[in-house]
N, C-alpha and C positions, 0 to 999 in steps of 0.2 A: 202385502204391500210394503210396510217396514222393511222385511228380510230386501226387497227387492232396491230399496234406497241406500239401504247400508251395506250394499254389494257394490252398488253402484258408485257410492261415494267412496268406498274402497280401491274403484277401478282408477278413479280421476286423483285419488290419493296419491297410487303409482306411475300415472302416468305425470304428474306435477312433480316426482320424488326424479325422476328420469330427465324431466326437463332441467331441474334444478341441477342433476349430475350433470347433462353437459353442458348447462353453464359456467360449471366451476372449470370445465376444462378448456374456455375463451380466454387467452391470456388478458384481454382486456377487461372483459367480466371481473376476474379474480385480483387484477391489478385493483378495480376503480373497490370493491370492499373489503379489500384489505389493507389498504392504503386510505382510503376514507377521503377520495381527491373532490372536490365541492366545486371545480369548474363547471360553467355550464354547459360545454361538450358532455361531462359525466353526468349528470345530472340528467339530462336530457334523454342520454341514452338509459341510463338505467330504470327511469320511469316509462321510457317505451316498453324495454324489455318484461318487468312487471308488471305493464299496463296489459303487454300482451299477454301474458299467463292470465291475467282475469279475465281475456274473453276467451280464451280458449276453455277455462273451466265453466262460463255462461255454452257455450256451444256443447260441450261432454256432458251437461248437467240434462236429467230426467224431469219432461215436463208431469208436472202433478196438481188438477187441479186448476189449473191456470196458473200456476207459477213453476217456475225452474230450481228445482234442488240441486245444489254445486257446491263447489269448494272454491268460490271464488275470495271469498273473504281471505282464502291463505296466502293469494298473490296479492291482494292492498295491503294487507297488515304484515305480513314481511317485506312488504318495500318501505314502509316506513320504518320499522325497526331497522333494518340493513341501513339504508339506504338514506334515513334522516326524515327532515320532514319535508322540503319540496320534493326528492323522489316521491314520498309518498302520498302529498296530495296530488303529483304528475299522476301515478298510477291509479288513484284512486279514481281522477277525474276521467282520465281512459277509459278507464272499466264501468264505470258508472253511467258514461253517456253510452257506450258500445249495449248497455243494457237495457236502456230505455230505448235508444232506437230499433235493439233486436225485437223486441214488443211493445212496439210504438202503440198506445191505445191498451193494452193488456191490464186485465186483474193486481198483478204486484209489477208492472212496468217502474213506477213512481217509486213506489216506496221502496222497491230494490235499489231502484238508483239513488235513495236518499240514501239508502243502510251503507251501499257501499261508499261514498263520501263520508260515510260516518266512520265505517272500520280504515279506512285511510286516516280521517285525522287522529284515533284511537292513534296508531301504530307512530305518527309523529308525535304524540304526548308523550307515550312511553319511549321513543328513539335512544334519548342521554339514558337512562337508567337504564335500557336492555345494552348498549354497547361499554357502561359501565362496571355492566357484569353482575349487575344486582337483581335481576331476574332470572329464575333457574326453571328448569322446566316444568315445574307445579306450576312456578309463577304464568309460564306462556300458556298452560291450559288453561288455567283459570282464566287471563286474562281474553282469551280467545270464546271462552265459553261466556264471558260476558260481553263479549261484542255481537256475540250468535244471537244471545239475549237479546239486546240491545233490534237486534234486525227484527224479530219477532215482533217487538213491543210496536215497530213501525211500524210493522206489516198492518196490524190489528188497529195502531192511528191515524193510518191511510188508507188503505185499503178497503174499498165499499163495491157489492155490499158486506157490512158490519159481520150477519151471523159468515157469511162463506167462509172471510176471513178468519174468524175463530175455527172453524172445521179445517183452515191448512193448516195452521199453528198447531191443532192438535196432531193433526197427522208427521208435519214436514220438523217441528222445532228438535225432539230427542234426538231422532237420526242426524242432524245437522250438524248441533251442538256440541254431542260426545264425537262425531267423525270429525270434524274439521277441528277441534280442539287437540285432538291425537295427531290430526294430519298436518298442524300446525307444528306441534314438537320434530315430525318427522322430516319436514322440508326443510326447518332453520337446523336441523342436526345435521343433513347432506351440507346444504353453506358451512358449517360450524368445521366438519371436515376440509375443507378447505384452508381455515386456519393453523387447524392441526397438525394436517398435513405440512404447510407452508414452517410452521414453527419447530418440525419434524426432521426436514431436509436442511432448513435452515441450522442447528443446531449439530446432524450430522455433518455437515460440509465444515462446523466451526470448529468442530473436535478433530475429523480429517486435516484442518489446514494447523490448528494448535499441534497437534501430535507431529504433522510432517517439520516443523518448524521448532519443537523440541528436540526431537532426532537433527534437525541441523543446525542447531546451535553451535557445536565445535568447531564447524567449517565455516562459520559465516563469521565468527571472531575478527579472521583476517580481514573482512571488505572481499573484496574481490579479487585480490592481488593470486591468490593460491591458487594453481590449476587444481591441482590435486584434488584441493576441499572445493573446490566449485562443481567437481566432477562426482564427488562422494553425495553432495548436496542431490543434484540431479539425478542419481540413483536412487537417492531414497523418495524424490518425488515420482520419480515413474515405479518403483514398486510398490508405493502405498494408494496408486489411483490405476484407472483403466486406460492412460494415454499414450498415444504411439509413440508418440517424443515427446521431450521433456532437451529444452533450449536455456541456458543460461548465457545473456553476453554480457560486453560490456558497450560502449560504444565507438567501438570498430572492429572486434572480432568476437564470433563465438567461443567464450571461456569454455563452455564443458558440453556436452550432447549426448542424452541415451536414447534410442530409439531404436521401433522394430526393425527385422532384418531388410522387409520390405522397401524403406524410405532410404534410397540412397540419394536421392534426390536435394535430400536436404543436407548432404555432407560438404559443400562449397559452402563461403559466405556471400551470394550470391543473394541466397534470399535476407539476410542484415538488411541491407539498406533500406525493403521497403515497411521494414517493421519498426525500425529504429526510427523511418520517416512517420509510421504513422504516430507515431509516441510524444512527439512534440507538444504534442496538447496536452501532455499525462494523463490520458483517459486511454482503458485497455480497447482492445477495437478485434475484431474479428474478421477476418478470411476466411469467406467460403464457396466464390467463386472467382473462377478466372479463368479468360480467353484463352486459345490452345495456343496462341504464341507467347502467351506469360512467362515467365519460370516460375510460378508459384503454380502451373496447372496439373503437371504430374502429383503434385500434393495435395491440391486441391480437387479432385479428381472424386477420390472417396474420402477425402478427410477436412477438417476445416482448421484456420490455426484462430490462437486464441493468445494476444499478446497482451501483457500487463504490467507497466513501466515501473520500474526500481528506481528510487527517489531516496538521497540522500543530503542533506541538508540542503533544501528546496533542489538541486540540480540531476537530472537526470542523468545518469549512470550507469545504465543497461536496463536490460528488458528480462523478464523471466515469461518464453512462450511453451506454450502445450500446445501438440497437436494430437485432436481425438477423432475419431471415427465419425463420417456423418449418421445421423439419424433423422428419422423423421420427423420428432416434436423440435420443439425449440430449445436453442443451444443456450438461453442465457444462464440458466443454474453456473454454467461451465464457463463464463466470463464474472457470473462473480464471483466465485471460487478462485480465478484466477487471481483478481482484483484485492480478493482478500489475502490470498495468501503472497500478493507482491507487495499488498503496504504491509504486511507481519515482517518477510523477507527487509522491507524498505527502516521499517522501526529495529531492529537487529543490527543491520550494515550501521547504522547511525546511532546507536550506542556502541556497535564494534570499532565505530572510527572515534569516539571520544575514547574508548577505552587501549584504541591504538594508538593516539596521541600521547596518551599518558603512559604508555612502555617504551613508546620512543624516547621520550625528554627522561625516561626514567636511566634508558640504557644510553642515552648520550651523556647527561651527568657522569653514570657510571665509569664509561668508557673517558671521559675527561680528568673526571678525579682518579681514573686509573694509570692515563696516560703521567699525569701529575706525580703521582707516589711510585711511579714505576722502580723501578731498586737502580736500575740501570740509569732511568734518566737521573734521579736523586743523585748518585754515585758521581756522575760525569759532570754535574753543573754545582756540586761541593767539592769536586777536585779541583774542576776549572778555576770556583772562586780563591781557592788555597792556594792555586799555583798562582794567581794574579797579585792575590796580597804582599806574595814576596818580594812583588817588583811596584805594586800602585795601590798601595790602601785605600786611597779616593774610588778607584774604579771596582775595586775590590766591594768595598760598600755600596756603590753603587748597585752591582749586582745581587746581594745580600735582599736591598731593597726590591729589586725585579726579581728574586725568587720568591720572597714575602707576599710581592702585590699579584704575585702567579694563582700563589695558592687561593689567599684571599680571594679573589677575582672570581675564584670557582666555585669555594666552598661556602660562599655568603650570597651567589647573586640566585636569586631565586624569580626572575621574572622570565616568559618565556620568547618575548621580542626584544630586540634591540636595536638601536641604529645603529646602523652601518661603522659608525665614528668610532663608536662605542666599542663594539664588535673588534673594530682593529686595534684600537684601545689593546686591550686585551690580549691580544696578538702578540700586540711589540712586548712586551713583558718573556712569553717566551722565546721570542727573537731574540734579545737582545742577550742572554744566555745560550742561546746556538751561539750566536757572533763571537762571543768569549771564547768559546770552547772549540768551533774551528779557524776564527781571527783571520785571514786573509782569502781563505776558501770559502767562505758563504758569504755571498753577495746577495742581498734582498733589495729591492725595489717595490713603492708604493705606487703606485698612477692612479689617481682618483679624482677625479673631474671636478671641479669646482662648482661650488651649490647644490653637488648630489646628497642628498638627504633621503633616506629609505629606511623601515624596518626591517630589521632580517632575522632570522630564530635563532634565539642565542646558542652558541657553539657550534654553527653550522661552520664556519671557516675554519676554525681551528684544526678539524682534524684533516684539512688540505693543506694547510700548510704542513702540519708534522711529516705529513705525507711526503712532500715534494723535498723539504730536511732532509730524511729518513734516506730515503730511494731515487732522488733525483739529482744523483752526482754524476758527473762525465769520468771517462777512463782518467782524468789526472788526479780526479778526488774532489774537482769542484765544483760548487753547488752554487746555480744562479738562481734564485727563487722570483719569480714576478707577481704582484698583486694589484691587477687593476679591475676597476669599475667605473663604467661609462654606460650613459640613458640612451635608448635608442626608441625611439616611439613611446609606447605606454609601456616600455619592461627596460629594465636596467639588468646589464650582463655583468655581473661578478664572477673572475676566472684567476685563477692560480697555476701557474708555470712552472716548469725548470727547465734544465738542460739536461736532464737524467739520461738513461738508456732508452726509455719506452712504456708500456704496460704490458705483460705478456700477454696474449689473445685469452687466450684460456680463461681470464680474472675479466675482463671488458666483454665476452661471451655470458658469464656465469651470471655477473650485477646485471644485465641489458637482461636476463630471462628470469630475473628475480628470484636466484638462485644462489646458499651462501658459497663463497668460492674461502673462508676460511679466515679472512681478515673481519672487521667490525668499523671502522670508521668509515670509507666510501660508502660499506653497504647500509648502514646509519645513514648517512645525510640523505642516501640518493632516495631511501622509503621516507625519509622527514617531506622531503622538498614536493616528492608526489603526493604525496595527504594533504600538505598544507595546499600547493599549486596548482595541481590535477597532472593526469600522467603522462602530459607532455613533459613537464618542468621538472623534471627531475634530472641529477647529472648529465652530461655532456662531454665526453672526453673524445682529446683527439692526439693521439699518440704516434712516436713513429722515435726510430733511432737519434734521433737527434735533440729529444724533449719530450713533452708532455706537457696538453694546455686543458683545465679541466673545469669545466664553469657551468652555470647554471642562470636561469632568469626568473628574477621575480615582479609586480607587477610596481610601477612608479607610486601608486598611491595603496596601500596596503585597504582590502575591504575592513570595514570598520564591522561590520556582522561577523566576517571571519573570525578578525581579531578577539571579538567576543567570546567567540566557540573556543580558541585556543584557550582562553582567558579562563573560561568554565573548565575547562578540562585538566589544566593548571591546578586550578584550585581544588577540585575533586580530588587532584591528586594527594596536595599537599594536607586534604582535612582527612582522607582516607590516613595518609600514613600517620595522622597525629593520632588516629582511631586507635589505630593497630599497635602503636607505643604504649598509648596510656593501658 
């Protein structure tokens, strides 16, 4: 008879080790203990769920005696370990009535039903200390083996009559004790794989998205501006995962696309808009069905898309989408994979644009104190003053002092905004040395609207005007230069003129595609103006035989957060180079 219980409790062992497997594969099941959610929707449920494993193992259990050998104690006392302690007096209280009323009037009716409210609240005592990882699997035997205990004792202070009672105890407690103590270890080891598992995939997918994100750190330097490196990027993420495209945009065209040969479907920006529209809430969102007049239905067809919004100093900025294969189980692993590997891609782009910032003002300094020491301009504005002296010492000084306050002006100002005032401040110092040196052939004009008051980054105008000096002479040799500034809603238009010959297409082609065409100062302000404004705001030229008018907008009230970022980025710069000195 022994041999015949501990075959028996071995069967109900397996078939509880089987239930418990596909519970773990319930995504709800698996969310509510692994996440440890204390709603009373979870709660509720997971005490049914466990309640229900204890009459299932009251039903599989071998009557003997007048009472039921089972393994029901492993579905209370792992619901309250799992599951805390109202899961566990839920379940316990399920099972415990479900066992009285199954032998309503029975020999061990009572005292089963007491044991098992006993081993449910057992399993909430010990809850904190088994999820705190202080109980190891001696410990659950043991602890199991004295709850089994524990039922015995009942059995034998309830159960009458007295002698019978001792004569189940003999027979029913060994078998019980030692089998549901083992089968105890074996059901919380199945749940236990679930975490494993969970901590398994999770870990893989974080090394996947770390490695795909180390490999694209060179390209992502730039922000987004580089077809090239946005397209490099996206090849290394469709060769390091299993996805049929691999989507990087920004927000209004697709920057880069790899995908199998299959999906032509996706080669219009057709599908943009309803991904870019679901992104507004910066949460990634998934595609996996759609009506046959959709355009996303050829795509969605066999495959599902998975989009995951790129955020750069809080604003959204493109989207990095996957599209995979459908399958059967559920797609979420593959959203937040995605989710993680857009806020890695999103932390990247946003030290790439502080650290853009800071090669910009590095190379527009450059380009200023270059312009400044140039040999040629030096040469032409110490001839100029020479040949003035000979006829006006007053004017002669004068300009002496407008080359002094040139240079100073450069090489001392260290802040990365300015006003507007300021800004032209600045200007007229080299103006006023063009004027010397072609005297009745450069004609400058200032227009600037009264009360207009604005920040603007410093040396942004300068290299517009050298420009329109430089190249904007007419066939007689004269150079009318214009500078005005006038508010027009919430953005104020600063534009710089001449009467030059034009721009060649070739040079207004090259900057429009973010490509160098071989100069440094247009192509300087127009990447300053799109960092600081966004990639509308950047240059604006309008050219044609007769002049050239070249302006840009920036916003009436300068963000004061903006300001900030520029401000950090400044200074990074400036404590970086002090670094590198000492």
């Amino acid at each position: 008879m022994p041999d015949t219980m501990f075959f028996s409790l071995l069967l109900n062992i397996g078939l509880l080790v089987l239930i418990a497997t596909l519970l773990t594969k319930i995504p709800i099941v698996r969310s509510m203990l692994l996440y440890d959610k204390n709603s009373v929707g979870c709660t509720v449920t997971l005490a049914a769920i466990f309640g229900l494993v204890s009459i299932i193992s009251t039903y599989t259990g071998v009557h003997e005696q007048g009472a039921i050998v089972n393994t029901r104690v492993i579905g209370v006392l792992a619901a309250g370990l799992l599951g805390g302690p109202w899961v566990g007096m839920g379940a316990a209280l399920i099972g415990g009535l479900h066992r009285y009323f199954f032998d309503i009037g029975g020999f061990t009716a009572v005292s089963c039903a007491v044991s098992t409210l006993m081993e449910g609240l057992a399993g909430c005592i010990f809850s904190r200390r088994f999820k705190g990882g202080k109980i190891d699997s001696t410990g659950i035997f043991l602890l199991t083996a004295i709850v089994e205990t524990g039922q015995m004792a009942i059995i034998l202070l309830i159960s009458r009559p007295f002698p019978a009672a001792v004569q189940l105890v003999k027979v029913i407690a060994f078998p019980m004790i030692i089998m549901n103590a083992l089968g105890m270890i074996i059901f919380l080891g199945t749940f236990n794989m679930v975490f494993m598992e969970e901590d398994s995939q999770f870990a893989e997918k974080m090394r996947l998205a770390l490695g795909i994100v180390e490999q694209s750190l060179p390209h992502l330097r730039k922000g987004l501006y580089s077809t090239e490196d946005m397209e490099a990027a996206a090849e290394i993420i469709y060769r390091s995962t299993s996805c049929a495209a691999i989507l990087i945009t920004d927000t209004r065209k697709i920057l880069a696309m790899k995908s199998d040969a299959g999906l032509c479907a996706l080669k219009g920006d057709s599908i943009l808009a309803p991904i870019l529209d679901s992104l507004n809430g910066r949460n990634s969102t998934i595609y996996d069905y759609a009506e046959k007049d959709d355009p996303f239905y050829p795509i969605l067809k066999n495959h599902m898309i998975v989009a995951a919004p790129l955020i750069e100093m809080d604003h959204l900025i493109g989207s990095l989408t996957m599209v995979v294969k459908k399958h059967w189980h559920s797609s979420r692993s593959d959203l937040s994979f995605a989710s993680e590997l857009a806020r890695l891609f999103s932390t990247q782009l946003e030290l790439s644009y502080l650290e853009y910032q800071k090669k910009l003002r590095r190379k527009a300094e450059f380009k200023a104190l270059q312009s400044q020491v140039n040999p040629h301009f030096l040469y032409n504005a110490l001839n100029t003053i020479s040949y003035v002296s000979r006829e006006n010492s007053d004017r002669a000084r004068e300009l002496l002092r407008s080359l002094s306050t040139y240079y100073r002006q450069t090489l001392e100002n260290d802040q990365y905004m300015l006003n507007l005032h300021t800004e032209l401040y600045h200007i007229s110092s080299y103006l006023d040395l063009e004027k010397a040196r072609f005297e009745e052939k450069l004609c400058v004009e200032i227009n600037i609207e009264e009360d207009l008051n604005c920040m603007v980054p410093a040396f942004i105008l300068q290299p517009l005007v050298e420009n329109a000096v430089r190249y904007g002479a007419d066939q007689m040799g004269n150079r009318l230069v214009s500078i005005k500034a006038h508010a027009d809603s919430d953005w104020i238009e600063i534009a710089v003129s001449d009467n030059g010959t034009g721009f060649p297409q070739e040079i207004l082609t090259r900057l429009y595609a973010g490509q160098s065409y071989g100069g440094v100062g247009l192509e300087n302000v127009h990447k300053r103006l799109m960092s600081i404004y966004g990639q509308d705001h950047g240059l604006h030229i309008q050219s044609s035989e007769n002049g050239s008018k070249v302006y840009f907008l920036i916003p009436a009230a300068v963000s004061e957060s903006r300001y900030v970022e520029e401000l950090a980025a400044t200074t990074y710069s400036k404590n970086k180079g002090m670094e590198e000195s000492s």
